[in-house]
C-alpha positions as CSV (number, residue, x, y, z in Angstrom):
1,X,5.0,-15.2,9.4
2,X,4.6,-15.9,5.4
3,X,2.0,-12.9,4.2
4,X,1.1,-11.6,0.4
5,X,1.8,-8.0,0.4
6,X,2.4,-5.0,-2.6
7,X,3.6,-1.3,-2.7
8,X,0.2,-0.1,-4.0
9,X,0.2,1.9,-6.9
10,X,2.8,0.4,-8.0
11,X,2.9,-2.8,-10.6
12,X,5.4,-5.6,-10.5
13,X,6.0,-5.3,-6.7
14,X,3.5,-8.1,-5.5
15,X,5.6,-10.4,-3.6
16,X,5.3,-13.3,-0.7
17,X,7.4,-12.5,2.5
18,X,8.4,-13.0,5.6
19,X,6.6,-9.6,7.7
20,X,6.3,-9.3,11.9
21,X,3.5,-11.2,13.6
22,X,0.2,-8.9,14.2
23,X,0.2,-6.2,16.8
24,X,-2.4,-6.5,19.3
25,X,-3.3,-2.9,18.5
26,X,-4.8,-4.3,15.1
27,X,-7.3,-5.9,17.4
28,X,-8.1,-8.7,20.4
29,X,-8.6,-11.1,18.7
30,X,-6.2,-13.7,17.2
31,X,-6.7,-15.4,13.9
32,X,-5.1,-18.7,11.7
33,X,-6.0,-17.8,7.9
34,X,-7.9,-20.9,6.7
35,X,-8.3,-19.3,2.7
36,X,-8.6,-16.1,1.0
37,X,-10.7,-15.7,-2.3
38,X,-8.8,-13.5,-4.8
39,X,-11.3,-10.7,-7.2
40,X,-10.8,-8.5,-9.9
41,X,-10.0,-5.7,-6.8
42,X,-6.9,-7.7,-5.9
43,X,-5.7,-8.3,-9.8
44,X,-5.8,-4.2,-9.8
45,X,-4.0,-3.4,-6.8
46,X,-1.3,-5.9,-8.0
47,X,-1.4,-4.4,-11.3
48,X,-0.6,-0.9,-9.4
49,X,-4.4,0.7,-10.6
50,X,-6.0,0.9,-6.8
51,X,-4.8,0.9,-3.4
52,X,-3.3,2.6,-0.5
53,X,-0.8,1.5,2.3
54,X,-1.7,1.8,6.2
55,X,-0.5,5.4,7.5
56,X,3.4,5.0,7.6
57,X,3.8,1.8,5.4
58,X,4.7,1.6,1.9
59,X,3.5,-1.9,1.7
60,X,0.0,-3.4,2.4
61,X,-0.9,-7.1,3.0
62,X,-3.8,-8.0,0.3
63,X,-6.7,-10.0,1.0
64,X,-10.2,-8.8,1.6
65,X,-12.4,-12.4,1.1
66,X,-11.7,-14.0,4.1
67,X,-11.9,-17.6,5.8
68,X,-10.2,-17.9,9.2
69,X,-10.0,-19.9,12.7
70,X,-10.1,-18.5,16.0
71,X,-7.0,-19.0,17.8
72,X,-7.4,-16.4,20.7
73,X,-10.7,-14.8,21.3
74,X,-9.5,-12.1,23.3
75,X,-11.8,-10.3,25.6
76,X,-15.2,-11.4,22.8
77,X,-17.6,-13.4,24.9
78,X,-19.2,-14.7,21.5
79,X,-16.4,-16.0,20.2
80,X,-14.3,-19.6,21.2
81,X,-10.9,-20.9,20.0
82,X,-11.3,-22.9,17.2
83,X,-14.4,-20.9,15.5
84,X,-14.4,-20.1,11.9
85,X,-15.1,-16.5,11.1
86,X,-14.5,-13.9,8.6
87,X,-14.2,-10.4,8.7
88,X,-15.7,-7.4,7.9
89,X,-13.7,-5.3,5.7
90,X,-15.0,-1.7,5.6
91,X,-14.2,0.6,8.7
92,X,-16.7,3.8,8.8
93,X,-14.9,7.2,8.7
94,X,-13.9,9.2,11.5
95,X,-16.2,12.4,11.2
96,X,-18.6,10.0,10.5
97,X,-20.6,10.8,7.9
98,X,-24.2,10.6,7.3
99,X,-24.2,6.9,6.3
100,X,-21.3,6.2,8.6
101,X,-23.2,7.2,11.5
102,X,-25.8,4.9,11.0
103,X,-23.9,2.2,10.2
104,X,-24.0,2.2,6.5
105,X,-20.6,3.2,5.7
106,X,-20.9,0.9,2.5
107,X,-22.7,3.9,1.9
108,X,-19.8,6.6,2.5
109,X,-20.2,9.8,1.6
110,X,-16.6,11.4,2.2
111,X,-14.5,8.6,0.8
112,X,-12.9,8.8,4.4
113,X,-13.6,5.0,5.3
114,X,-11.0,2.3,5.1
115,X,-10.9,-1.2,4.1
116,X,-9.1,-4.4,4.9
117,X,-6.5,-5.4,2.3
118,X,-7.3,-2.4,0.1
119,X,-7.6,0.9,1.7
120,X,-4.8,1.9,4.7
121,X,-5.4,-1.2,6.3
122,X,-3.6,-4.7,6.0
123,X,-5.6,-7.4,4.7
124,X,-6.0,-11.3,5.5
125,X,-3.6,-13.2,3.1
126,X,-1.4,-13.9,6.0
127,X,-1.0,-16.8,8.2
128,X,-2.4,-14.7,11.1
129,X,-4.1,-12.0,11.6
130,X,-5.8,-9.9,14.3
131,X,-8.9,-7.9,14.5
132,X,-11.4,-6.2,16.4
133,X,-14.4,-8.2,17.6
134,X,-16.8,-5.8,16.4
135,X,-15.7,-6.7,13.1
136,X,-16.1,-10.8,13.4
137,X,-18.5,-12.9,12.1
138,X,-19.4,-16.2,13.1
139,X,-19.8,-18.6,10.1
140,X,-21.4,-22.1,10.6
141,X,-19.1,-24.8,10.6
142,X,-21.4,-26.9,8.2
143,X,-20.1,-24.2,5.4
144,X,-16.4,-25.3,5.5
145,X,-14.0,-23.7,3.1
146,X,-17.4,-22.4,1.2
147,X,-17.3,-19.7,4.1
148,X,-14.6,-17.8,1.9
149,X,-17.4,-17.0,-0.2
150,X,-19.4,-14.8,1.9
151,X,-17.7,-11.5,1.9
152,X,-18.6,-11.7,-2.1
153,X,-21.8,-12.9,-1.3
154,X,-22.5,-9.9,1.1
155,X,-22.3,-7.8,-1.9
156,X,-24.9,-9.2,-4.1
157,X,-27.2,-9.1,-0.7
158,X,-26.9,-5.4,-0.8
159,X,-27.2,-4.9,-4.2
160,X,-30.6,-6.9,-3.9
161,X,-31.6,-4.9,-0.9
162,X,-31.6,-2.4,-2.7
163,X,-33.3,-3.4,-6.0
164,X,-36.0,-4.2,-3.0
165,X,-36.1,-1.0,-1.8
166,X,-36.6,0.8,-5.5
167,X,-39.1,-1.7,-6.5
168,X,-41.6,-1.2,-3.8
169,X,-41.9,2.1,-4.1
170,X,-44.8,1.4,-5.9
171,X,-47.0,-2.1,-7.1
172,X,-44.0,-4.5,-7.8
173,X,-44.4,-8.0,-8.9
174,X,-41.0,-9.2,-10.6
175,X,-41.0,-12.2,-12.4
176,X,-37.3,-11.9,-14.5
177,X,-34.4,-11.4,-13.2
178,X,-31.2,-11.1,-15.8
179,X,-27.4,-11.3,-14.5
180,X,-25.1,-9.6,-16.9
181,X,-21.2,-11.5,-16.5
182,X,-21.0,-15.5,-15.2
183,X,-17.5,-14.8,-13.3
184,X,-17.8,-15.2,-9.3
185,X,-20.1,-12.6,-8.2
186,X,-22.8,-13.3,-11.2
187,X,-22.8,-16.9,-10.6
188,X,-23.3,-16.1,-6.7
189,X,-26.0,-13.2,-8.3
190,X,-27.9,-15.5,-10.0
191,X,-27.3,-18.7,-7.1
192,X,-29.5,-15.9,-4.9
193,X,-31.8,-14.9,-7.1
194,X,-33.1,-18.5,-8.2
195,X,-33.8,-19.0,-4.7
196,X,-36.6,-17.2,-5.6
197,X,-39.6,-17.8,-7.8
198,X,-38.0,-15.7,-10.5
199,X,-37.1,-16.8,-14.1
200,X,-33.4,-16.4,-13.9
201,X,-30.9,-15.4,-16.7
202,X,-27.1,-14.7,-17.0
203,X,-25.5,-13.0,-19.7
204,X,-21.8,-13.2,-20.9
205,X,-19.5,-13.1,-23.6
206,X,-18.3,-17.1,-23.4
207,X,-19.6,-19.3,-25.9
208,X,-18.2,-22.4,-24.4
209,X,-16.3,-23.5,-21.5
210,X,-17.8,-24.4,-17.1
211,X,-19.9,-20.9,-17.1
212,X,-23.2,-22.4,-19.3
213,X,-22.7,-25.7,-17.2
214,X,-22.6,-24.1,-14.3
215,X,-25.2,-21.3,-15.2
216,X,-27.8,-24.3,-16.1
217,X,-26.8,-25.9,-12.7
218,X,-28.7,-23.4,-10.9
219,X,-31.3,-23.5,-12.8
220,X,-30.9,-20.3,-14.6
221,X,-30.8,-20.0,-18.5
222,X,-28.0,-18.9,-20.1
223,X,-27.0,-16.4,-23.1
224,X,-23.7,-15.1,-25.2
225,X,-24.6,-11.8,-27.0
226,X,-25.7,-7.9,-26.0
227,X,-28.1,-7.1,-23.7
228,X,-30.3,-5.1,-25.9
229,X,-30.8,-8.2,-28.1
230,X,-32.6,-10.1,-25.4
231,X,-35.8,-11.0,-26.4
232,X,-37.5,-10.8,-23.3
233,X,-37.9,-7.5,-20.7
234,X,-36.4,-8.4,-17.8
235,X,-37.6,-7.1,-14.2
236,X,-34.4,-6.7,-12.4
237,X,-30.7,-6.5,-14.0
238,X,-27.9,-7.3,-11.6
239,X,-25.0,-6.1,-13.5
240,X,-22.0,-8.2,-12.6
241,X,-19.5,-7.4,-15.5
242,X,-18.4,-3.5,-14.7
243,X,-17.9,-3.0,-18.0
244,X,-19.2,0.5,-19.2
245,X,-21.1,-0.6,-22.5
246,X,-22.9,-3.2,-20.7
247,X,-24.0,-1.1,-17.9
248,X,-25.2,1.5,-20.2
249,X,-27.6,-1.0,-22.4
250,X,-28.5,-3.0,-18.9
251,X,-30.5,0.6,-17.9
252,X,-31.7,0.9,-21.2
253,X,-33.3,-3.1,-21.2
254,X,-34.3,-2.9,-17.7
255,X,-38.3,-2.7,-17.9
256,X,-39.8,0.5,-17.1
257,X,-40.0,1.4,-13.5
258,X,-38.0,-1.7,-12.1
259,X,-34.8,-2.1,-10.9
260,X,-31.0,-2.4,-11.9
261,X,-28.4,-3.4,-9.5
262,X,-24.4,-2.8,-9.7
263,X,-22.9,-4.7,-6.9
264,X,-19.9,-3.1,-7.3
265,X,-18.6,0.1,-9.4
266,X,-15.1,-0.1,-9.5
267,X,-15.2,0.6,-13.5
268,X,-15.9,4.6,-12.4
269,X,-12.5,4.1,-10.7
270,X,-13.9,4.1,-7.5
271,X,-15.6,1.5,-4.8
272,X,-18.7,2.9,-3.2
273,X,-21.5,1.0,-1.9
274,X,-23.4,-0.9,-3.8
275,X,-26.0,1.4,-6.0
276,X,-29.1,0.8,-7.1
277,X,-30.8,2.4,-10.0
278,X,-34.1,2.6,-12.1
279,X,-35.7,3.4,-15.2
280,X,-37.4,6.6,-13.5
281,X,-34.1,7.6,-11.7
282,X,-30.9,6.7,-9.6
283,X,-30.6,6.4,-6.1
């Protein structure tokens, strides 16, 4: 079968080939790729910055935003050929750790997890895959192809879970919400927080072009500029760019005692869980 694969570490050696069909070690159940979003996680792992081959491989398949259709449940009981799912992409560690144990290995503490398409596992951008039914979620056939987007989408729902959990630590009433970066995961950032009765912003650096259409589709206003010449305070920040600078003047901006959001924090050079911080501290 056709698959996307790269010899991490490595740039220039992102390539489309023929590699063996999935072992049924990988997992029960059997899976026809249906799409596979591509982020700025896959652009460095192609560009040799990020990434690890499975134990004993030099090469790993990419692909971590998945879309697929069942084509063998395996021993599941929940599942039925023909379903679409996606799948989970971060395995716990094996000690476990702390947050592993509990099931919050988004939460790692030991770095020991692994990840589909980006840390010693192979990913989905292959015509099949397999994987365990633990890891396999359901997605509602109404959704379509728009199911590709939920892995991304899982990440801005922990990032707000945990501008939630800050915020209430004391009175809380948030009104404004600002997004800093219109690419993929601020769009999606600021599609989940107008759901909401929040006045919704998005920051980014392009003066023209589909983000301010597509920012003012969902109701949000949109700005060009630096943070820290906002004119308003906002109540929550969901930083969505990763770019130091921006990150530094979102926690100065943020009002005090309320809640910043990084949904991911791969400009440290590393991918932990989502983190949450405020002006009175970090958790």
């Amino acid at each position: 079968m056709k698959a996307i694969t790269v010899e991490p570490k490595k740039p220039g050696t992102a390539r489309f080939e023929e590699i063996p069909e999935p072992d049924a070690g990988e997992g029960s159940v059997l899976v026809e790729a249906v799409a596979v979003g591509v982020c700025g996680t896959d652009v460095e792992i192609v560009e040799g910055k990020y990434g690890w081959a499975p134990p004993g491989k030099t090469r790993l398949v990419l692909g971590h935003e998945s879309l697929g259709r069942i084509i063998d449940p395996g021993v599941s009981r929940s599942l039925k050929k023909g379903d679409l799912v996606v799948g989970i992409v971060r395995r716990p560690d094996p000690v476990p750790c702390p947050n592993c144990a509990v099931g919050e290995s988004d939460m790692c503490r030991n770095s020991r997890y692994t990840e589909r398409g980006i840390k010693e596992i192979d990913g989905f951008m292959s015509e099949r895959w397999r994987i365990e039914p633990e890891y396999v979620m359901k997605v509602d056939p109404s959704l379509g192809i728009l199911g590709v987007l939920i892995e991304p989408t899982t990440v801005i729902t922990k990032a707000l879970e945990q501008v939630v959990t800050i915020g209430q630590r004391s009175f809380w009433e948030p009104k404004t919400a600002l997004v800093t970066g219109a690419g993929p995961i601020g769009l999606l950032a600021a599609f989940r927080l107008s759901l909401h009765e929040l006045d919704v912003h998005v920051l980014d650096r392009a003066e023209s072009g589909p983000k301010p259409e597509l920012v003012r589709a969902l109701g949000a206003t949109y700005h060009t500029g630096s943070v820290l010449d906002l004119t308003f305070e906002p109540d929550i920040i969901v930083e969505c760019t990763g770019a130091g600078p921006v990150i530094a003047d979102a926690i100065h901006k943020v009002g005090e005692g309320e809640s910043s959001a990084l949904p991911e924090s791969d400009w440290a050079g590393s991918r932990p869980g989502p983190s949450a911080m405020s002006r009175r501290g970090r958790s």
